[in-house]
C-alpha positions as CSV (number, residue, x, y, z in Angstrom):
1,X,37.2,-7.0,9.9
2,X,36.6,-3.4,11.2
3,X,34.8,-2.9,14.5
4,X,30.9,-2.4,14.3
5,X,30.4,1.0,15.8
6,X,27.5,3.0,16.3
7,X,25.8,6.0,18.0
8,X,23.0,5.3,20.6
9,X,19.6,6.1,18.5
10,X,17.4,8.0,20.4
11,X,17.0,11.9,18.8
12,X,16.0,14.5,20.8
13,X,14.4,15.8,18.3
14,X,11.3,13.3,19.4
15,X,11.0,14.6,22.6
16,X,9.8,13.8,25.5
17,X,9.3,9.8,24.3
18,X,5.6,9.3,26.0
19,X,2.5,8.1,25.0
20,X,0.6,11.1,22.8
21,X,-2.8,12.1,23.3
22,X,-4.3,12.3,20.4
23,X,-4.8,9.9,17.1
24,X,-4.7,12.5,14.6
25,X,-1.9,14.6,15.5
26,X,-1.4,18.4,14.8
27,X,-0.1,20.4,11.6
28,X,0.8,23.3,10.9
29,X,-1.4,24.6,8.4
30,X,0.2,27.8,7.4
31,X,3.6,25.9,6.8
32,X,1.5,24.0,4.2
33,X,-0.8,26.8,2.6
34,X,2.4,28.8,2.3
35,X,3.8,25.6,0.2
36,X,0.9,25.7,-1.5
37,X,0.5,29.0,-2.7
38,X,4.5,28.5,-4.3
39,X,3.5,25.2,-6.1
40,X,0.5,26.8,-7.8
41,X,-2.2,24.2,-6.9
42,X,-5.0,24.9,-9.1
43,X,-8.1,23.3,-6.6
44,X,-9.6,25.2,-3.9
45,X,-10.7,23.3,-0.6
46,X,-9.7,21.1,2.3
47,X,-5.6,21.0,2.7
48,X,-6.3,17.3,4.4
49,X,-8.1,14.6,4.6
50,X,-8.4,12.0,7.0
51,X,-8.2,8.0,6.3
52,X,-7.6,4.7,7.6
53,X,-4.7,2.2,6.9
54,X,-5.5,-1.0,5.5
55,X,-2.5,-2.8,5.4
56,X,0.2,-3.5,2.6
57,X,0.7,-5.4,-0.6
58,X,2.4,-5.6,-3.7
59,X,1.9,-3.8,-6.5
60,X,2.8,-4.2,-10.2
61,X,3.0,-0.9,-12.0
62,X,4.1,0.5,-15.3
63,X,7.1,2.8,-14.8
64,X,6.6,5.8,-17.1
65,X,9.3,7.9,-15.0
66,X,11.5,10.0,-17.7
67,X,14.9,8.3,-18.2
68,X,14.2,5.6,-15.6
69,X,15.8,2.5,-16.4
70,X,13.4,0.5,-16.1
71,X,11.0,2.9,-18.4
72,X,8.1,1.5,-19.9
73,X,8.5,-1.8,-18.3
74,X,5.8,-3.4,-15.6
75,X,8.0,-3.9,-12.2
76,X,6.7,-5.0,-8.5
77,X,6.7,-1.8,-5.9
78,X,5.4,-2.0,-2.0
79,X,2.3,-0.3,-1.2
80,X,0.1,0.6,1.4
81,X,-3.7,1.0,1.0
82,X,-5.4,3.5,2.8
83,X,-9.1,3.8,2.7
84,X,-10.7,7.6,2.7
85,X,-14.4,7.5,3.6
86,X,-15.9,10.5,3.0
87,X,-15.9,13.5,5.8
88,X,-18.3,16.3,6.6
89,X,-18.2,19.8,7.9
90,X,-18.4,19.7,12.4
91,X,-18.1,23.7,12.2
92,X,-16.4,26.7,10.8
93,X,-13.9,28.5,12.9
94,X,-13.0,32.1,12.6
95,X,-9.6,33.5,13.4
96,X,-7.7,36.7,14.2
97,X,-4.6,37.8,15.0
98,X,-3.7,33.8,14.6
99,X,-6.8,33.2,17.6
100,X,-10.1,31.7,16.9
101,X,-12.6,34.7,17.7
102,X,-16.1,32.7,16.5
103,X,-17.4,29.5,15.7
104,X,-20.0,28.2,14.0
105,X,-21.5,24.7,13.9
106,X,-23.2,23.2,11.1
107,X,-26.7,22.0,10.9
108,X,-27.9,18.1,10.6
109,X,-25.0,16.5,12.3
110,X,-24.7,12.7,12.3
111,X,-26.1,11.4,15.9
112,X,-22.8,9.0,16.2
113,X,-20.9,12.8,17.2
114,X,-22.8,12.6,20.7
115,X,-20.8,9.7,21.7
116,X,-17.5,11.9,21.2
117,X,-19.1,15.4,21.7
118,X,-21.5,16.9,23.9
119,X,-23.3,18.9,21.4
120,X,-25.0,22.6,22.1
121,X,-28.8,22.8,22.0
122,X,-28.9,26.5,20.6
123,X,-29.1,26.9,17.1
124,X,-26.4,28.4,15.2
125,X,-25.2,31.4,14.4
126,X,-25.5,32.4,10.8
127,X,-22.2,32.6,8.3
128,X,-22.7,35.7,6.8
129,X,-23.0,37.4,10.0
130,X,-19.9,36.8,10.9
131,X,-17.4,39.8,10.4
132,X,-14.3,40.9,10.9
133,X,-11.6,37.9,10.3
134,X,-8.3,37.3,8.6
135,X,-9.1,33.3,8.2
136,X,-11.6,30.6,7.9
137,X,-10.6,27.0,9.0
138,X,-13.2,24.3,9.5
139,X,-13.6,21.1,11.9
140,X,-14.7,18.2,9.7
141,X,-15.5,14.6,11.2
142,X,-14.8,11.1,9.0
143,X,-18.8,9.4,8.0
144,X,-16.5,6.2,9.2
145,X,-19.8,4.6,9.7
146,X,-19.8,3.7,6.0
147,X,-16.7,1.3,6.7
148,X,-16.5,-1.7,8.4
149,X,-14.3,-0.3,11.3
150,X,-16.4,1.6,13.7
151,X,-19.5,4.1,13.9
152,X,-17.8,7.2,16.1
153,X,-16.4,9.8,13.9
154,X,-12.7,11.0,14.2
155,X,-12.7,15.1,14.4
156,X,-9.6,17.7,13.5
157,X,-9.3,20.7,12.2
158,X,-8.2,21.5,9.1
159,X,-7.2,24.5,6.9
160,X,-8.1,25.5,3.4
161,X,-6.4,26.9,0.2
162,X,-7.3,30.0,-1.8
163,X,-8.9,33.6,-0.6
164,X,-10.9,34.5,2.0
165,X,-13.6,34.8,-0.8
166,X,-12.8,31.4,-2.5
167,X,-12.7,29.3,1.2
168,X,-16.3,31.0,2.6
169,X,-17.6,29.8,-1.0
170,X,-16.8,26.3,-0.4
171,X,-17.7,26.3,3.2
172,X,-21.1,27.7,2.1
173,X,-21.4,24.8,-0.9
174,X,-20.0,21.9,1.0
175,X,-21.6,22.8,4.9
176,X,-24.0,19.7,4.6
177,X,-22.9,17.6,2.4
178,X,-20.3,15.1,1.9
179,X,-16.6,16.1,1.0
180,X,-14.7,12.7,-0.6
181,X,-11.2,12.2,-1.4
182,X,-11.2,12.6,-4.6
183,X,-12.3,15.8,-5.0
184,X,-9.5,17.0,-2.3
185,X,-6.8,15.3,-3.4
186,X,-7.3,15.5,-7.3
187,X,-4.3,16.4,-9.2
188,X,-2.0,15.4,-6.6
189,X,1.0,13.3,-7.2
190,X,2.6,13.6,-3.8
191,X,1.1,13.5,0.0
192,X,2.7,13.8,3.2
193,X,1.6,11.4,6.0
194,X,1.1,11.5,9.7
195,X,0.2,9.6,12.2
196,X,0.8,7.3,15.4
197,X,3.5,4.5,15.0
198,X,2.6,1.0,16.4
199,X,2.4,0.8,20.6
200,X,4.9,-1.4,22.2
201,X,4.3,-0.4,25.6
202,X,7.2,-0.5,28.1
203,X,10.5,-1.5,26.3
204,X,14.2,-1.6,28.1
205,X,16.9,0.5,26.6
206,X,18.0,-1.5,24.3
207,X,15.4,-1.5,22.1
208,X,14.3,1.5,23.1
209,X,17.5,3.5,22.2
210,X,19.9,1.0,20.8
211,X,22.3,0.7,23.4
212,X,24.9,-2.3,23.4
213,X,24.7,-5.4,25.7
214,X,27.0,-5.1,28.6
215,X,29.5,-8.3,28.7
216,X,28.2,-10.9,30.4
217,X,29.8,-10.9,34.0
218,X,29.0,-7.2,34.8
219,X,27.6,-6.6,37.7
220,X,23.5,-5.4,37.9
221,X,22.3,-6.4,34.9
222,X,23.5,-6.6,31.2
223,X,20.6,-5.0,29.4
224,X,20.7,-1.5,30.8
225,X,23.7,1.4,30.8
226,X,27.0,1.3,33.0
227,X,26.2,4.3,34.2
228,X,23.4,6.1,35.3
229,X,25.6,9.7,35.9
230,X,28.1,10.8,38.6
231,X,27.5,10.5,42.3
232,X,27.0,14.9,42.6
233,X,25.5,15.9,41.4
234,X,22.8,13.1,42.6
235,X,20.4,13.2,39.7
236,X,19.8,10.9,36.5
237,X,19.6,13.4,33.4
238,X,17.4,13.2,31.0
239,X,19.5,12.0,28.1
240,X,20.6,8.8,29.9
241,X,18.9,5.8,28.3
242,X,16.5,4.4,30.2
243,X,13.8,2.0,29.9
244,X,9.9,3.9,29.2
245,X,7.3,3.6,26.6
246,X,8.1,2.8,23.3
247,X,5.5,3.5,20.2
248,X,2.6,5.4,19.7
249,X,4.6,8.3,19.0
250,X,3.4,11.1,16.5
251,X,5.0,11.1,12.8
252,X,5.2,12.4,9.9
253,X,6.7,10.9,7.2
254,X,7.3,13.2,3.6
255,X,6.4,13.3,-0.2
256,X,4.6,9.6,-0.6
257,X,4.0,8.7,-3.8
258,X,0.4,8.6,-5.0
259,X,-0.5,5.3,-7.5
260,X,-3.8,5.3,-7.6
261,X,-7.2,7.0,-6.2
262,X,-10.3,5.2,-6.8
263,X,-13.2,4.6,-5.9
264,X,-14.0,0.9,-4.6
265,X,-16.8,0.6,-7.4
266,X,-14.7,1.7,-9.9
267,X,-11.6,-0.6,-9.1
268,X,-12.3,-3.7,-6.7
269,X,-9.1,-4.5,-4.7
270,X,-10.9,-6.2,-2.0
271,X,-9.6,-9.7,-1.8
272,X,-12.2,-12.6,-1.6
273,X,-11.8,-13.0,2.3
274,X,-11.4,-8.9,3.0
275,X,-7.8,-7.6,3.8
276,X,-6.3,-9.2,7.2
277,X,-7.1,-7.3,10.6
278,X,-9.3,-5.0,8.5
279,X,-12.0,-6.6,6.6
280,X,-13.0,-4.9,3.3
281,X,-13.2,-1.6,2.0
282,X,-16.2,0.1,0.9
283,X,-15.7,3.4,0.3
284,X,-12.9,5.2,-2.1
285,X,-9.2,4.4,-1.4
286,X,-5.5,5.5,-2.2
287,X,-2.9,3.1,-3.2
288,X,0.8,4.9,-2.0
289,X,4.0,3.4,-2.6
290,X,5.8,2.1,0.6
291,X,4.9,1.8,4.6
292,X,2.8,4.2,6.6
293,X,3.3,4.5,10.5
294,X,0.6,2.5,12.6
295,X,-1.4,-0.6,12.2
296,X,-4.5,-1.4,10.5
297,X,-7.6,0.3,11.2
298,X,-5.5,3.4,12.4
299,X,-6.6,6.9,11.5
300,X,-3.9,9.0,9.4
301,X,-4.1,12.4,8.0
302,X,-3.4,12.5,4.3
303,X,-2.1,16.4,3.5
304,X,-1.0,18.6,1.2
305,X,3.3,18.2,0.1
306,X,5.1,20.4,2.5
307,X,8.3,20.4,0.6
308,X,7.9,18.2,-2.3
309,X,10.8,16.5,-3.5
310,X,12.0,17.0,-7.3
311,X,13.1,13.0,-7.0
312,X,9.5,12.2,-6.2
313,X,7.5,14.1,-8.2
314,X,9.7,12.9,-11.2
315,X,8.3,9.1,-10.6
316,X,5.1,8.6,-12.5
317,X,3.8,5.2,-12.7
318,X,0.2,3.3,-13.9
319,X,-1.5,1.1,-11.3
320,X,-1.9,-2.3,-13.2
321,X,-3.0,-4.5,-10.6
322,X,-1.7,-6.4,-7.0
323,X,0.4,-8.9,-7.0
324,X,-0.5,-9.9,-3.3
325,X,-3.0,-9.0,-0.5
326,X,-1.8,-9.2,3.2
């Protein structure tokens, strides 16, 4: 039998390994508007939208994938459900030379945005007056409030599709009123996902970065590495394993596979006793094949394929029902 071997995980890609900030991390939109424009979407509007995991189940689907081999036959995929309340414009942001010059908020906002935000007193400025820009992004806020998770809004900015004169449009038709799922994500086969993994606080390097146990008469410790670096110079480097906080990192995982998108009164997946650590959903809802990072009742951002894959957009399958809630 060969020796098990391996290299210490720990990429420095995902660098510095520390707690982040923020729930809903940050994208770069013009990565994914310029992926956009080469794929042709046909919709104009929101290049996100935000949502909140459920948990996971089992789905059985009809595989209609060309020359799969398991074509026209139901099989049993895993799935996460993700529900997407609707969201609403917070303000419209004006930019310039890649800088936010003006901003402008919208009008009737929902009173659960003064426990996040203090909110300005002064009335608006108007759209139209606005001159001068090269882009339009807007602010929009989750109506969480018609879920069973919490009343305070989540808020991040996102970007939108088309022309200058096609993204003031929808601005303009959709400033008060409700923007759902959908509507955003219609047509779409393929998302990307990101989002905060689970917190396990402070780990040791072991499980933090993989690192072997020591044998069992070493000297200070078996769980930690033989060496912390050479005498001079005296100073522990930055790519020694050591133990620090492990989880609640930012990811974003690429090119999940959209089953279904429905609304909850149109397809009821709501078990009798509501889905565990969550409760039940209430709103509309995606079904995507496979695991998403975080825990229930975590906020992910649902966007637009930066670099969709030819495997994945080959799969096609119909939602028939699932197999089991969890």
């Amino acid at each position: 039998m060969g020796k098990r071997s391996q290299s210490r995980s720990g990429s420095l890609q995902f660098w510095p390994r520390k707690r982040i900030t923020k729930f809903l991390p940050s994208v770069n939109w013009e990565a994914i508007a310029f992926s956009v424009r080469n794929e042709k979407y046909d919709n104009v509007g929101l290049l996100g939208f935000v949502g909140y995991k459920v948990g996971m189940a089992s789905a059985m689907v009809k595989d209609l994938t060309q020359d799969s081999r398991t074509k026209d036959k139901k099989i049993i995929v895993p799935v996460s459900i993700i529900e997407l309340p609707p969201m609403k414009i917070f303000s419209v942001r004006f930019y310039k030379n890649n800088l936010p010059t003006k901003e402008v908020l919208a009008e009737n906002l929902d009173k659960e945005l003064k426990r996040k935000l203090k909110l300005p007193k002064k009335k608006p400025l108007p759209i139209d007056e606005i001159k001068d820009y090269e882009d339009i992004r807007v602010i929009v806020y989750s109506v969480v409030k018609q879920t069973k998770i919490k009343k305070t809004p989540d808020l991040i900015e996102i970007a939108l599709s088309g022309s200058l004169e096609d993204k003031l449009k929808f601005i303009k038709e959709k400033i008060n009123k409700e923007i759902f799922a959908t509507e955003v994500l219609k047509n779409l086969s393929l998302v990307d996902i990101r989002g905060l993994t689970k917190g396990k606080g402070l780990e040791g390097p072991v499980k933090r970065f993989g690192i072997s146990l020591r044998q069992h008469k070493s000297e200070k410790g078996v769980r930690r590495p033989g060496s912390l670096g050479p005498w001079h110079p005296a100073h522990v480097l930055f790519r020694v394993p050591m133990a620090g906080q492990l989880g609640m990192f930012s990811r974003v995982q690429y090119n999940y596979k959209i089953i279904a998108l429905k609304k909850i009164s149109e397809l009821n997946i709501n078990p009798p006793s509501g889905w565990k650590n969550y409760g039940i959903i209430k709103t509309e809802f995606a079904i995507i094949q496979g695991s998403v990072p975080g825990t229930e009742k975590r906020p992910l951002l649902l966007t637009f394929p930066l670099r969709p894959s030819k495997k994945q957009k080959k799969k096609k399958y119909e939602f028939v029902s699932l197999e089991n809630e969890s």
